[in-house]
C-alpha positions in Angstrom: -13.3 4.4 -11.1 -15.4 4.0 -8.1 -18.4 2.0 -10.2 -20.4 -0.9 -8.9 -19.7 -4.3 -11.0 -22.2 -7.0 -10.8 -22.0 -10.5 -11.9 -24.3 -12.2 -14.6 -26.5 -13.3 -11.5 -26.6 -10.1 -10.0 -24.6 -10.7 -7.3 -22.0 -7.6 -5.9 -19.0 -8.2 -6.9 -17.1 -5.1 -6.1 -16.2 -1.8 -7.3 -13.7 -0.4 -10.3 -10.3 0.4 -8.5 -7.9 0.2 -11.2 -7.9 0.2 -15.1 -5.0 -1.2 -17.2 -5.1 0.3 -20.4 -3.4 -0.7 -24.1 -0.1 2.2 -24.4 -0.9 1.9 -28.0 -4.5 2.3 -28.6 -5.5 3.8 -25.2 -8.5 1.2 -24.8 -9.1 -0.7 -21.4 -7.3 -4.3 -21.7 -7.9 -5.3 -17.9 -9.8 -3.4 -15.1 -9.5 -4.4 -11.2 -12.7 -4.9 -8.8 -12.2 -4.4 -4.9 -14.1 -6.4 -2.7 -13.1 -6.9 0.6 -14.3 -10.6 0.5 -11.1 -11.2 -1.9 -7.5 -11.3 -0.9 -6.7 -9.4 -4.2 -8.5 -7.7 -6.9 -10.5 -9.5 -9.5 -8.9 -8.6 -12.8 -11.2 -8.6 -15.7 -11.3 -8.1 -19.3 -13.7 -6.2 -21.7 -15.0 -9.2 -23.3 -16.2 -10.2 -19.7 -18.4 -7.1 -19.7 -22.3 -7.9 -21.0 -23.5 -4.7 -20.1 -22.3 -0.7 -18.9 -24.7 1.4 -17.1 -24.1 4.7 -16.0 -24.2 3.7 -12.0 -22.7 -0.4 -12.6 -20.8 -2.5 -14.7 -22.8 -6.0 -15.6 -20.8 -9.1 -16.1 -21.3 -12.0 -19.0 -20.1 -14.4 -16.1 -20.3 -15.4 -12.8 -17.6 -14.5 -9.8 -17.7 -16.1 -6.8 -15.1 -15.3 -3.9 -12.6 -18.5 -3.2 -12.9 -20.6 -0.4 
């Protein structure tokens, strides 16, 4: 909770707020990003993730705030 996720091109896209994990297995299915620039939490999947750092969370794709 709390980490830094960026998208493939670097760009901020938020920060961890919320994990949704499997009740059988205990892995992360979804995970929700806060930025204010959203009206609701980006929800994203594991498979989205190209890269974990200790201090951010890399994306495999871009994220760009609707207009």
């Amino acid at each position: 909770y709390g980490v830094e996720v960026e998208d493939k091109n670097g760009n901020y896209v938020g920060q961890v707020n919320h994990v949704i994990r499997d009740s059988w297995t205990g892995g992360i299915r979804k995970f929700g990003v806060w930025n204010p620039k959203f009206e609701k939490d980006v929800m994203l999947s594991p498979e989205e993730v190209q890269e974990m750092k200790p201090d951010r969370i890399v994306l495999a794709v871009p994220v760009q705030p609707e207009a």
